[in-house]
C-alpha positions in Angstrom: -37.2 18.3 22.3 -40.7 17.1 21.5 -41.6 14.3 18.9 -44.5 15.0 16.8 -47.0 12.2 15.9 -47.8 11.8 12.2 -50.2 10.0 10.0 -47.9 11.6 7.1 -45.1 8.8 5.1 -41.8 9.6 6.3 -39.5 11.1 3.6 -37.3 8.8 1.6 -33.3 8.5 3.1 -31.1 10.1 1.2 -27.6 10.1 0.4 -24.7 13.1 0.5 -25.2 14.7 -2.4 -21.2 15.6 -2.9 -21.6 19.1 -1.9 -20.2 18.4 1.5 -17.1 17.5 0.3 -16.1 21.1 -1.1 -17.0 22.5 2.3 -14.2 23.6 5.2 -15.1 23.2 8.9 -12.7 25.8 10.1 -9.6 25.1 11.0 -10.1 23.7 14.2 -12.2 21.5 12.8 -10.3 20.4 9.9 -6.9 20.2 12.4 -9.3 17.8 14.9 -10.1 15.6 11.7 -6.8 15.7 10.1 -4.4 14.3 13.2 -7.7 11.6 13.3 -6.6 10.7 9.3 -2.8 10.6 10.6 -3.5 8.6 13.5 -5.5 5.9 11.4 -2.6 5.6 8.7 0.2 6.0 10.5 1.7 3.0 11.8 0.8 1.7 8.0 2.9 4.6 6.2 6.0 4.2 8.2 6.0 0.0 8.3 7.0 0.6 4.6 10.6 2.1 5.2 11.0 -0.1 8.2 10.6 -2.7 6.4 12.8 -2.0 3.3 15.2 -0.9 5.3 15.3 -4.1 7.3 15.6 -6.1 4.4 18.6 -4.0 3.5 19.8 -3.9 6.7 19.7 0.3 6.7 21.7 2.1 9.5 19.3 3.9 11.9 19.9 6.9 11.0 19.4 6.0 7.3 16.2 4.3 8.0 15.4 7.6 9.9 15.7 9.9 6.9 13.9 7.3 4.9 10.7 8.0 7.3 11.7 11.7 7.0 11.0 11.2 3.4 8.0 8.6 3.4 6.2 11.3 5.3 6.9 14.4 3.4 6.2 12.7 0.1 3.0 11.6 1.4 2.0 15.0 2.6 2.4 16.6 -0.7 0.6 14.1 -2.4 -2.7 14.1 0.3 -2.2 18.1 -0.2 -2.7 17.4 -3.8 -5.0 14.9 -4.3 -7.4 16.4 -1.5 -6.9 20.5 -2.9 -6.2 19.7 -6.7 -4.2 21.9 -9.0 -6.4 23.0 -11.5 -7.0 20.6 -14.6 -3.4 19.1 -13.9 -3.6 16.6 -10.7 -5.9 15.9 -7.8 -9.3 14.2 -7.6 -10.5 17.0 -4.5 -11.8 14.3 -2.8 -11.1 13.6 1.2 -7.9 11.2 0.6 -5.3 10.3 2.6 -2.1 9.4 0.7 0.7 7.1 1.8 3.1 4.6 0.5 1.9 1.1 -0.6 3.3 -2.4 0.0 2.8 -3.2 -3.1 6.5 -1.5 -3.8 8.2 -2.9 -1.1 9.4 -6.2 -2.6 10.5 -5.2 -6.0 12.7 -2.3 -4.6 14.1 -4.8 -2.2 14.8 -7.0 -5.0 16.5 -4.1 -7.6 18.4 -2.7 -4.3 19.8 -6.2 -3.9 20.5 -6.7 -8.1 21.6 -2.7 -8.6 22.1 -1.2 -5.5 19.9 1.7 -4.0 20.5 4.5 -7.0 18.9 2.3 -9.0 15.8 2.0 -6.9 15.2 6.1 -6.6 16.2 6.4 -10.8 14.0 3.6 -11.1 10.9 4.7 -9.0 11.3 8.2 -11.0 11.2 7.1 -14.1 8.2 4.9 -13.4 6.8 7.7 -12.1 6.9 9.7 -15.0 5.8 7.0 -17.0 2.8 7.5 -14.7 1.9 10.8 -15.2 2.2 10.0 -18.7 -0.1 7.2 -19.2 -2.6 8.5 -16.3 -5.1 9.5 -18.8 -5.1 6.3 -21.6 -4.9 4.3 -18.0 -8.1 5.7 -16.9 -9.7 4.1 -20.0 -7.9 0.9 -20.1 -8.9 -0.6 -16.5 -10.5 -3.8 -18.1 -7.0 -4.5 -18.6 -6.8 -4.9 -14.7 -9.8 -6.4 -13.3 -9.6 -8.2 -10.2 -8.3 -11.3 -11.0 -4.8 -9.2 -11.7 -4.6 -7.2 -8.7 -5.8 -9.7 -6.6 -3.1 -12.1 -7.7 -0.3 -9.8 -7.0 -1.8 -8.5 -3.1 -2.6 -12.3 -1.9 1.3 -12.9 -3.4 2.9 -9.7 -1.6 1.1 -10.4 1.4 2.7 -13.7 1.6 5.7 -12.1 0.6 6.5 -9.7 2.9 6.0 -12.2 6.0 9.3 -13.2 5.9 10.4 -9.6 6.6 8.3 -9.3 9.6 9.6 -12.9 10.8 13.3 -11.8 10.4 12.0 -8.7 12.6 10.6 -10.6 15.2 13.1 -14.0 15.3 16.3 -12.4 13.1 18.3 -14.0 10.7 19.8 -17.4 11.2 23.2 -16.4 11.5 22.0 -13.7 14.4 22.9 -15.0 18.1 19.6 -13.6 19.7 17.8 -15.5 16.9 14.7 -17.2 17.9 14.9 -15.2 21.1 11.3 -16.4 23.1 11.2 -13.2 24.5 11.3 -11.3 21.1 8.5 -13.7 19.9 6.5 -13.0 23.1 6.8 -9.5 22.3 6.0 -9.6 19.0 2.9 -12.0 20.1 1.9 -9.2 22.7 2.0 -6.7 20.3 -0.2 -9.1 17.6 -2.8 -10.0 20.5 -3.3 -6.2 21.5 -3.8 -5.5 17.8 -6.4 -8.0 17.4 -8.1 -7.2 20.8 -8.2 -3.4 20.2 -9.6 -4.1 16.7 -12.6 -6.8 17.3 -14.0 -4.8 20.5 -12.8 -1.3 20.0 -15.7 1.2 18.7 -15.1 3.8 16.5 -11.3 6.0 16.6 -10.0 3.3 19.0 -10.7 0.5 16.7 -9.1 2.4 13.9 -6.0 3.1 15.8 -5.2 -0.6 16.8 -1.7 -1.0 15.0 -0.9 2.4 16.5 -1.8 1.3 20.6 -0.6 -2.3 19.8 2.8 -0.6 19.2 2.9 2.1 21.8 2.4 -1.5 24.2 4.9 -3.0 22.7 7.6 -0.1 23.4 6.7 0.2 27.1 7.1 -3.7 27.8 10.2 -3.6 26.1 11.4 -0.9 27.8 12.1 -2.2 31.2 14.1 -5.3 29.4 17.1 -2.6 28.0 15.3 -3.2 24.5 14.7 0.5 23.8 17.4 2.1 22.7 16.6 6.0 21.5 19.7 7.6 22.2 20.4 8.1 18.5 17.1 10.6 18.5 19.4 13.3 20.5 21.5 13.3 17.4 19.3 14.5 15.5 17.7 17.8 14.8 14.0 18.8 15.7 13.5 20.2 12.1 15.4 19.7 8.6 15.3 19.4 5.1 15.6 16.4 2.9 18.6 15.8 0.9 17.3 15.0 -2.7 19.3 11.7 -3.9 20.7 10.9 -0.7 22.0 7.7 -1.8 23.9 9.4 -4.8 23.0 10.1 -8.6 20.1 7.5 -9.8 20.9 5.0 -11.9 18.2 3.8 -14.6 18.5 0.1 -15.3 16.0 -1.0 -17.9 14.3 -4.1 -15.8 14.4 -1.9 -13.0 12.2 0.6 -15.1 9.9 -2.1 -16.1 9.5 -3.3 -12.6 8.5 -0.2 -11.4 6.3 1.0 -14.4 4.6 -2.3 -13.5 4.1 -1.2 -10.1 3.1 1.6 -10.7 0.2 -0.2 -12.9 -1.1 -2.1 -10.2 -1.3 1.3 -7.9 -3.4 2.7 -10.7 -6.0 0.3 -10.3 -5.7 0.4 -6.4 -6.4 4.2 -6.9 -9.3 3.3 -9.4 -10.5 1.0 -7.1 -10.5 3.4 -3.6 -11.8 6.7 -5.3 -14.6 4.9 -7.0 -15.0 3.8 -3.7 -15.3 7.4 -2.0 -17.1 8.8 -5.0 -20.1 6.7 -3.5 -19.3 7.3 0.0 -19.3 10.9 -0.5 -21.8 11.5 -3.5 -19.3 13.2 -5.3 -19.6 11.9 -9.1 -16.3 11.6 -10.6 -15.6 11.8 -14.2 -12.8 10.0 -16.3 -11.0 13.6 -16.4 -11.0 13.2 -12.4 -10.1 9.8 -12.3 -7.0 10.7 -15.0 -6.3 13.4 -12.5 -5.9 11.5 -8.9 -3.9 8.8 -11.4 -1.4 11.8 -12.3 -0.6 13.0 -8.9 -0.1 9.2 -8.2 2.5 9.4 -11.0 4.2 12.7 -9.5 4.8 10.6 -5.9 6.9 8.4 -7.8 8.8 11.8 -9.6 8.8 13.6 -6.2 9.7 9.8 -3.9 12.6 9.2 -6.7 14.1 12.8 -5.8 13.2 12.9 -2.3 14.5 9.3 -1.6 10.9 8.8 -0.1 8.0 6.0 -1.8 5.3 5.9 -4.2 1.8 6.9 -2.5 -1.7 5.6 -3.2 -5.4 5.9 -1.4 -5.3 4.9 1.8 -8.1 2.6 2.3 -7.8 2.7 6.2 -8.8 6.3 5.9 -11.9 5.4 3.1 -13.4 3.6 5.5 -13.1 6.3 8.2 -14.7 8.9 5.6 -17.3 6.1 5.7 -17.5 5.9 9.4 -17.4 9.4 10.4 -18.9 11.1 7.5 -16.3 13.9 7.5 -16.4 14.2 3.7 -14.8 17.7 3.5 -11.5 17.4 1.6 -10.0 20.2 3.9 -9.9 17.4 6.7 -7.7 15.8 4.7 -5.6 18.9 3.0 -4.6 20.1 6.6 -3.5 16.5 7.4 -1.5 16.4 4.6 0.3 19.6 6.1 0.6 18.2 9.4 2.3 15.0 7.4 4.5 17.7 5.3 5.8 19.3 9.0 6.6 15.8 10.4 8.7 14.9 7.2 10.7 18.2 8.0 11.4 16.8 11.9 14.8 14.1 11.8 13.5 14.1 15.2 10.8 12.0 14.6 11.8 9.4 11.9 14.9 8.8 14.4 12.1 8.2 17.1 10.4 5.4 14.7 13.5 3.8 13.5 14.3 3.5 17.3 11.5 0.9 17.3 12.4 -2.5 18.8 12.2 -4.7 16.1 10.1 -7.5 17.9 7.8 -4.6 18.1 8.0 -3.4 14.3 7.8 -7.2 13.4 4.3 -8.2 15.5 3.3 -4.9 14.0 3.9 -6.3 10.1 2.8 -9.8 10.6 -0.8 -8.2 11.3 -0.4 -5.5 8.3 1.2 -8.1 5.6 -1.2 -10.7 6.9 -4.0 -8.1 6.3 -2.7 -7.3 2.5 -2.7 -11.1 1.6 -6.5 -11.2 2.9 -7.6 -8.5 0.6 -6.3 -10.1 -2.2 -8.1 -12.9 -1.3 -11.0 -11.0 -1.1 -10.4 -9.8 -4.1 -10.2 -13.0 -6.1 -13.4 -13.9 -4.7 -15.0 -11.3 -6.8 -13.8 -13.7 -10.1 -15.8 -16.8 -11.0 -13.7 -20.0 -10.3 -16.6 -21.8 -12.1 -14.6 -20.0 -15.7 -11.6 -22.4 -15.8 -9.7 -20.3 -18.1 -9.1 -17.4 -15.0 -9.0 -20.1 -12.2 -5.9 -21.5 -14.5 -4.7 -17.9 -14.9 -4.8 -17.2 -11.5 -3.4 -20.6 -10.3 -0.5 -20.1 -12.4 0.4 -16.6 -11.6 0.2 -17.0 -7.8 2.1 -20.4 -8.5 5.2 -18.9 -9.9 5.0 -15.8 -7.6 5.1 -17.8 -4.4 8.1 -20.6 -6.3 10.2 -17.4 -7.0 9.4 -16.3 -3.2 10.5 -20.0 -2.0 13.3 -20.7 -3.8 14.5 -17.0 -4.9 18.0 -18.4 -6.4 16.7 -20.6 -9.2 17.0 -18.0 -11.8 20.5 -17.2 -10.7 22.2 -19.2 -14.0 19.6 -17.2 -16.3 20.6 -13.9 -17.8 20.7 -10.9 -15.2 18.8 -8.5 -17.2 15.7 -10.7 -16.3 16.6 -11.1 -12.6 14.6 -7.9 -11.8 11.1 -9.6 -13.6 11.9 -13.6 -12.4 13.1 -13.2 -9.5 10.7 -10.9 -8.3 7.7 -13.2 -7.0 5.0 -10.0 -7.3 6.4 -8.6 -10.8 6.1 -12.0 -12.0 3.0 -12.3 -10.6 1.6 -9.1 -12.1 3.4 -10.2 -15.6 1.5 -13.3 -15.5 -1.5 -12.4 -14.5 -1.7 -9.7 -17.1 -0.1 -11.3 -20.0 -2.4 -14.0 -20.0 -5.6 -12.3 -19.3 -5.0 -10.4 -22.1 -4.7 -13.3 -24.0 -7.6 -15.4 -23.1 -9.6 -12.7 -22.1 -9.6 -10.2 -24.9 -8.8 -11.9 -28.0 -10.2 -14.1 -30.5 -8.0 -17.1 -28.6 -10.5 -16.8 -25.3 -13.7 -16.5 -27.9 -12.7 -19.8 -29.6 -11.4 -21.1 -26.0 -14.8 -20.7 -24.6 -16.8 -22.1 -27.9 -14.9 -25.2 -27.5 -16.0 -25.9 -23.7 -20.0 -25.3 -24.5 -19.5 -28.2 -27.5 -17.6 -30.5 -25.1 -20.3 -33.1 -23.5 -20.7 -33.8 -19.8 -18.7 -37.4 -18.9 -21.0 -39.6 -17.8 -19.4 -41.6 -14.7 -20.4 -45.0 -13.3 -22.3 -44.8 -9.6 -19.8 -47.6 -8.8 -16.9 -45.6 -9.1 
């Protein structure tokens, strides 16, 4: 190859144009790129069933089908949101869909109030609430800014820690608990993470949780902490028995909690195609935006039946569209089939609910420890210098984390508001949302904010 010298300017960089993204590779190409999108978001996907069903403390083999489930729900979904149907659902972007934390502790907290049927009938009737309100939601975002969603990650981040430290140390009442070779584990498993992360390049890096836990199995192994003989119990391939845990159950603060959740995945969803719209080139409108919002809606519908989660945008695999600039949304429509074929396989969620916990627990100290630092992040996108939202947001993370803390001092107030107070990130979302509606965007905040620019400046003594 020979370089030509020019006296001639250089043409100006541009940017993908978007057309790349309706563009297949061929399958082989599109197969190669899709296990790549499964590999990145795996470890992430699964961790939400291991850890619901630790705090419920699931049988394997329930925990098992609940993977089984996690998996096929999030196939569908990727399918969906990657191909589109029509003028229904999708945003035919490159996405990767899988179930989000942000969940995790309100179903935890209406399992323990109603029991599991109430969780699925719950999730499905948030869901359809969802699809419903996908398009006014796609108008309302304001509603949401960061200061909201921030709120309620830094408080489920915090959260969800004390699942992955019952994981790694057990519960008090436990006889291995506070083992110091589960904690070493767990600590192996944490350092490997962070190793393979900071000096990995590229697919390696991505794929940190997913070594660091591979590592973690084969130094347990020689210790008798491996245990997969339940995995020959189960069948390589099967189907999903819709409401596994019985007929769902529909209690109304359960709803609520869930149609709340579902909120906060909107603007998640909001927040990671905007992001690939840019990455890609693709311009989205508000009809495509209403779109990927509807199929998040139908993950709650289809994760209610299918005993399986609500999905959102992966972010993980955003940033590997970034990184690889593989922006056809076939990639991402054949991993969702690979995703759908794993779902069908008992085989494999027995194989991941085999998982040492001290494994599955170094594993979620990184990944709930990583959710609280994006809401952090996010935050810092809100001026603290405005008083009104650093008060907002000091008092909804404030009564997220009390509720966390101390979760029995609602116990002498009514149930029916059990499933909102003593639910630190409902109450956080609440909070956060009530009042930035009302200082923000009515005549309160207007007059609020007159009053400050008349107050003087104290004056204070230089001897003080």
């Amino acid at each position: 190859m020979s370089i030509k010298n020019t006296d001639q300017a250089a043409p100006p960089v541009t940017g993908p144009d978007g057309s790349d993204v309706d563009k297949s590779l061929g399958w082989k190409l599109n197969s190669m790129f899709g296990i790549q999108h499964i590999l990145i978001m795996y470890v992430g996907c699964v961790a939400v069933p291991l850890a619901f069903g630790a705090a419920l403390k699931l049988d394997a083999h329930t925990v098992a089908m609940l993977i089984n489930a996690d998996l096929f729900v999030a196939g569908i979904i990727t399918v969906l949101q990657s191909i589109g149907v029509g003028r229904i659902a999708g945003a035919r972007l490159p996405i990767i869909g899988g179930a989000t934390f942000v969940q995790a502790a309100t179903m935890i907290s209406i399992a323990q109030q109603y029991g599991l049927p109430a969780v699925y009938g719950s999730m499905l009737a948030g869901g359809v609430i969802g699809m419903l309100l996908a398009w006014p939601f796609s108008r309302i975002l304001k509603f949401f800014p960061p200061m909201v969603t921030g709120s309620v990650l830094l408080v489920l981040g915090v959260s969800l820690v004390s699942v992955a430290t019952n994981l790694v140390v057990g519960t008090a009442d436990s006889p291995d608990f506070g083992n110091p070779s589960h904690i070493a584990v767990a600590a192996v498993v944490v350092i490997v993470a962070v190793v393979v992360s900071a000096l990995g390049k590229g697919m390696l890096s991505k794929a940190a949780l997913f070594i660091a836990m591979i590592v973690g199995v084969i130094i347990c192994a020689p210790f008798g902490m491996v245990d997969f003989s339940p995995v020959a119990d189960e069948k390589i391939f099967g189907l999903i028995k819709p409401f596994h845990f019985g007929a769902p159950e529909f209690p109304p603060m359960g709803v609520f909690s869930m149609s709340i959740i579902m909120a906060v995945i909107f603007a998640e969803t909001i927040a990671s195609v905007s992001a690939l719209s840019e990455i890609t080139g693709k311009k989205m409108s508000k009809g495509d935006v209403a779109r990927a919002l509807t199929v998040d809606g139908f993950s709650g519908v289809l994760g209610g039946v299918m005993n399986g989660f609500m999905d959102t945008v992966f972010n993980q695999n955003v940033g590997a569209v970034k990184t690889t600039r593989v922006y056809s949304r076939y990639a991402t429509g054949f991993a969702g089939i690979f995703l759908i074929i794993l779902g069908l396989m008992p085989v494999t969620g027995a194989v991941i609910a085999a998982l040492p916990d001290p494994v599955v627990g170094g594993v979620g100290i990184v990944l709930f420890g990583s959710i609280a630092v994006v809401g952090v992040g996010t935050l810092k996108k809100v001026s603290t210098a405005d008083t009104i939202n650093s008060t907002i947001m000091a008092l909804a993370i404030g009564l997220g984390l009390m509720t966390k803390f101390s979760p029995t001092m609602w116990d002498r107030f009514p149930e029916w508001t059990h499933s909102i107070l003593g639910d630190g990130v409902i109450l956080t979302a609440v909070t956060a949302l009530v009042l930035n509606l009302i200082f923000n965007h009515t005549s309160i905040a207007d007059r609020a904010r007159a009053n400050r620019r008349e107050d003087k400046p104290v004056q204070y003594s230089a001897f003080m």
